[in-house]
N, C-alpha and C positions, 0 to 999 in steps of 0.2 A: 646447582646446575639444573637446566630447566630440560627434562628426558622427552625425547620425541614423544607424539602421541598420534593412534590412525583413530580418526574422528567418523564414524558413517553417520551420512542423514537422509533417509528416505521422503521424497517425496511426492506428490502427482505426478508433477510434470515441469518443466522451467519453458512457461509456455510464460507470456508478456502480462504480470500481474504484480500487484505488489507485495503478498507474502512469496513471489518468485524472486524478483527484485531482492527481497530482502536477504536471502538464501544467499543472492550473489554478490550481492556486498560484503554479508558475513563471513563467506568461505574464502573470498579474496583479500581479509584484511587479516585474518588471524594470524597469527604468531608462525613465524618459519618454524617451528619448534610440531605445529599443529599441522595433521596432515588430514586433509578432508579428503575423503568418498563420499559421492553421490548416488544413489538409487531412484531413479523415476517408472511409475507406472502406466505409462502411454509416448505417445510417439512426440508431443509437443514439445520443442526444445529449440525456440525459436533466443532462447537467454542464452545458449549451452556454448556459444562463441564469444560468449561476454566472461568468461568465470576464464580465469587463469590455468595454463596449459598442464599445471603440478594435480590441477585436482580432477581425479578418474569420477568419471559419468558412465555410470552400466542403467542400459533401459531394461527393465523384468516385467513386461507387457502382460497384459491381461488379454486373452481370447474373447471371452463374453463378459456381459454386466457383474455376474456373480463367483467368477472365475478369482479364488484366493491361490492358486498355486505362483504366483509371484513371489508367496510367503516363503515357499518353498525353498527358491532358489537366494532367497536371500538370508534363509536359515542355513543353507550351505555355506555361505560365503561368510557369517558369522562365525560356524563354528571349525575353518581354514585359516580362520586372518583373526590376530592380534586387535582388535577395537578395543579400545579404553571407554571410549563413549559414546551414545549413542542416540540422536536426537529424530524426530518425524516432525514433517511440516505441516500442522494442522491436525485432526482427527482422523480424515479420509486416511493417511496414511500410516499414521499410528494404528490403525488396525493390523493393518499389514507386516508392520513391526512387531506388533504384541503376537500376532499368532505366529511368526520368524518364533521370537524368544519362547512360543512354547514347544515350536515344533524340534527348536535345535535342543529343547531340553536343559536351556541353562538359565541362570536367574540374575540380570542384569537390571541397572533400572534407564527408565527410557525418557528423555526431556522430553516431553511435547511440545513444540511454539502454536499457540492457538492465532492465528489469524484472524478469526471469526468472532462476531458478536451477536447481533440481532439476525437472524436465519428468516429468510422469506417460506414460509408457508407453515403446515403442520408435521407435513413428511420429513424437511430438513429439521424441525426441532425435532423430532422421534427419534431419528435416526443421528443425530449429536449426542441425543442421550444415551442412547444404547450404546456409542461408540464410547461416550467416557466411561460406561461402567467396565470397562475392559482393564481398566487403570490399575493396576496394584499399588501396595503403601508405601512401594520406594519410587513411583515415580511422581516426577514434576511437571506439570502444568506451568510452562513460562507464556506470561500476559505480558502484550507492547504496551497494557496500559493499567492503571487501578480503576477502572470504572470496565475492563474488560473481564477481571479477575470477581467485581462485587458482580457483573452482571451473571455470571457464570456461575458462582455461588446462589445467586436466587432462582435462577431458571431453571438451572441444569441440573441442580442437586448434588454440585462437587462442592466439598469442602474449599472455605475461601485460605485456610494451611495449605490446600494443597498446589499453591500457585504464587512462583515469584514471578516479579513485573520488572523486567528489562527493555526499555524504550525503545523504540525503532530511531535509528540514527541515520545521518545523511551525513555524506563528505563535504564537508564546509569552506575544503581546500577548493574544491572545484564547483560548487555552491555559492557563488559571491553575489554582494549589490554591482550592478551595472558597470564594469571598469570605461576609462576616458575614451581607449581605443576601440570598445563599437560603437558604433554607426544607429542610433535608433531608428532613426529617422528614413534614412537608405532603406533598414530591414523591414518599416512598418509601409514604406514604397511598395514593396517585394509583393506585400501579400493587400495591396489595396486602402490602406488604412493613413489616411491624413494625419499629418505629426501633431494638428492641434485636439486631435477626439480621445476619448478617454477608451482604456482597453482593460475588459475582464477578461480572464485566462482560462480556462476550465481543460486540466488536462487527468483523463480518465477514459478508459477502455469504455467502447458503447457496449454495456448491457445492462439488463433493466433494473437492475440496483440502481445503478447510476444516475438517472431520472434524468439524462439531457432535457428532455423537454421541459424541465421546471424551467430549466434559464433560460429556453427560450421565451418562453412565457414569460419570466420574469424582465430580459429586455424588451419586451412588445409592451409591457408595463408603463415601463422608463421612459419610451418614447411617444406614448400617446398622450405621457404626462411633462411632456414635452423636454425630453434628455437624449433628444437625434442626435449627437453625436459622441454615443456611445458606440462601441462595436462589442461582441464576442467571438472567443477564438476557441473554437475545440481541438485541444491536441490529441490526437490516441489512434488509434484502428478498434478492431473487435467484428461485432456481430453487423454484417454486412446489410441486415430487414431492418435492423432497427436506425442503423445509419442512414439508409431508403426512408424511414418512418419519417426521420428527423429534418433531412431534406424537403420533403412535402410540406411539414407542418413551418417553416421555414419560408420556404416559398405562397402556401397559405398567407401569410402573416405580413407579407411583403417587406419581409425581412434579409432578404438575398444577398442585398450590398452589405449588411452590417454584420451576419453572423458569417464565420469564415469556419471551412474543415479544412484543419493542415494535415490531417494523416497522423499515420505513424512518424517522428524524429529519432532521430540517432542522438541528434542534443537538444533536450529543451530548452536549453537556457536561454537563447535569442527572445524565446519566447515568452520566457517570465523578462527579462528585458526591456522589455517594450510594454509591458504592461502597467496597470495602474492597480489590477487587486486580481485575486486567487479564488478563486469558488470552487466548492464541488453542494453539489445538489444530491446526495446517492438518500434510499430508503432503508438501507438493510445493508448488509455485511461490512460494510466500511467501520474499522476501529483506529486505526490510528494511521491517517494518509502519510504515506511516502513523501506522495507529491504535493501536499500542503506543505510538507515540511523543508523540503526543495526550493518553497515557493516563496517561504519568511526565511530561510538561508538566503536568500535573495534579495531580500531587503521589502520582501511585499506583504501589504495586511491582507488577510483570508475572512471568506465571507464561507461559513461552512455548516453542513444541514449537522443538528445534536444526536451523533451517535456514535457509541464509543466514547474515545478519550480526547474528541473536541473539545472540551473546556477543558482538558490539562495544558492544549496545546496554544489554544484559542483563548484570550478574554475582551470581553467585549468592552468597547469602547478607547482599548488600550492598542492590540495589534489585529484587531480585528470583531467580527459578531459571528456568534453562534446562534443560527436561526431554526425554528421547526421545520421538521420534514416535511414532504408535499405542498409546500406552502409559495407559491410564487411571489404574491404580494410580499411576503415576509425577507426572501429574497432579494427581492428588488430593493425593499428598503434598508436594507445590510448594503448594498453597494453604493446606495444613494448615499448614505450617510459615511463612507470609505470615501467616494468621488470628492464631495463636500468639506474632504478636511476635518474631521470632529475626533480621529483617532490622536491619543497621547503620546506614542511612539512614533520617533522617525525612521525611519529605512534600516538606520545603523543598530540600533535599537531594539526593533524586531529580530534583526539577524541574530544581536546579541542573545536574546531566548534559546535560538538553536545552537548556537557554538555554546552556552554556559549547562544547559542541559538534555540537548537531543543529537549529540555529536556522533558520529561513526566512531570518534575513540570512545568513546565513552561506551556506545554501544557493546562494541567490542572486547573492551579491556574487562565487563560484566561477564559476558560467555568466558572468558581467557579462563576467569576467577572460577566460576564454576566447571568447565573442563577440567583445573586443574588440582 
């Protein structure tokens, strides 16, 4: 018989990202048996209406930048309640965790899930490193990916023992190729887009990891080299200058009628729907996309910049290209060559990838295993 279990996971925030995403998929599929608590440290919790009514959400806010008394309160609530196990989303919060477990004086070990891979600047690597050396010998470092887990080991100076790789999974139930009863053609009406032009997708929060501007660039490419009837769709929200930035350079380019902002969605899927291929463009912290993976659940080839565990998810020529970062040319010619028909896989095919190895059960039933 399988004994209840109260699971805490501390994290930032369940503000609209995809190590948040991933938090809420995982707490809403585990085991009735698994009872999750959440801890966040700031006000963002724009997800916190998507996670299922069983599972408690306590904010332990921080006053100023350097403010650890969160720790505090959450070393209280440790050493009141029953947890079996105990996971942090990423490093930022594993701090906060680790100095909980010293404050409450007891000696538990603590999963990490690292989200992160390649860090923009000098200060983020400095401060990832300090943050692992915090680590003791009974915890775990869980990677979405093995090219996340070698990265880590050479950069970072963590042993590559110290880290199991449990994939990030996507529900394939509600993840499908295009069924008969929508409408493509109606929906690509909706937002401008003629049912005979081809459509790349690119859905990711604007910020400057993300490098929107690559694809715009990279369609002003496509079309001077004569592929006007392509379009681009940004799905996301985020940082409001850079979405300004993007518009300009947009309009620059006289690209107005072909690149589209849909905002924030409640459901992508329309959106992969109507599509012909999946991009992301990003420089740095992207390790294993959500939304790529949403995107070949869907039956669609992905055109995606090399960082992280794109070629675990990605090979080229078969369900898509992995292309260098910064690179627009290189870009362009990942989709040129998707538009053109040259991939091996068809629609059912691709999806097959993700229902056989990047399932939300799959995902899940790996946490069960280790929880339990």
């Amino acid at each position: 018989m399988i004994k209840d279990k109260d699971i805490l996971f501390v994290a930032g925030d369940l503000g609209v990202g995809g190590a948040q995403m991933h938090l809420v998929d995982l707490v809403n599929h585990l085991d009735a048996h698994i009872h999750p608590a959440i801890f966040i440290l700031n006000n963002q919790d724009a997800l916190a209406g998507k996670i299922k009514p069983s599972v408690q959400i306590h904010k332990v806010l921080r006053h100023w930048r350097f403010d650890t008394s969160p720790a505090n309160i959450i070393a209280e609530q440790i050493t009141t309640k029953n947890f079996s196990s105990f996971f942090a989303i990423n490093l930022f919060a594993f701090v906060f965790l680790a100095l909980a477990r010293k404050r409450s004086k007891l000696d538990f070990p603590i999963n990490v899930i690292v989200h992160t891979t390649q860090v923009r600047g000098l200060t983020d690597f400095l401060r990832l490193i300090g943050f692992s050396r915090l680590r003791r010998p009974q915890d775990k470092f869980i990677s979405v990916c093995q090219a996340q887990a070698r990265y880590f080991a050479e950069h970072y100076f963590v042993a590559r023992d110290s880290f199991l790789t449990i994939y990030n999974g996507v529900d394939t139930a509600r993840f499908i190729v295009r069924p008969s009863s929508f409408n493509a053609d109606q929906f690509r009406e909706l937002w401008g887009i003629p049912s005979n032009s081809k459509v790349i997708v690119q859905v990711a929060t604007f910020r400057k990891e993300k490098r929107h501007q690559d694809s715009v660039e990279a369609l002003l490419l496509m079309h001077l080299n004569g592929a006007e009837n392509v379009y681009l769709l940004f799905v996301g929200g985020g940082n409001e200058s850079i979405e300004s930035g993007l518009r300009a350079l947009v309009r620059k380019a006289n690209l107005d009628k072909y690149v589209k902002f849909c905002g924030m969605q409640e459901d992508v899927r329309p959106f992969y729907w109507i599509s012909d291929c999946f991009t992301l463009s990003s420089d740095a912290i992207e390790t294993f996309s959500i939304s790529a993976l949403e995107a070949m659940a869907s039956g669609l080839p992905c055109v995606i910049t090399d960082l992280g565990g794109a070629r675990e998810m990605v090979t080229d020529v078969e369900n898509g290209f992995v292309v260098p970062i910064r690179n627009p040319k290189a870009l362009a010619e990942g989709w040129q060559k998707v538009l053109n028909g040259v991939l091996s896989l068809d629609q059912n095919a691709i999806r097959e990838i993700v229902t056989r190895r990047f399932s939300m059960e799959s995902m899940v039933r790996s946490y069960e295993t280790l929880i339990n």
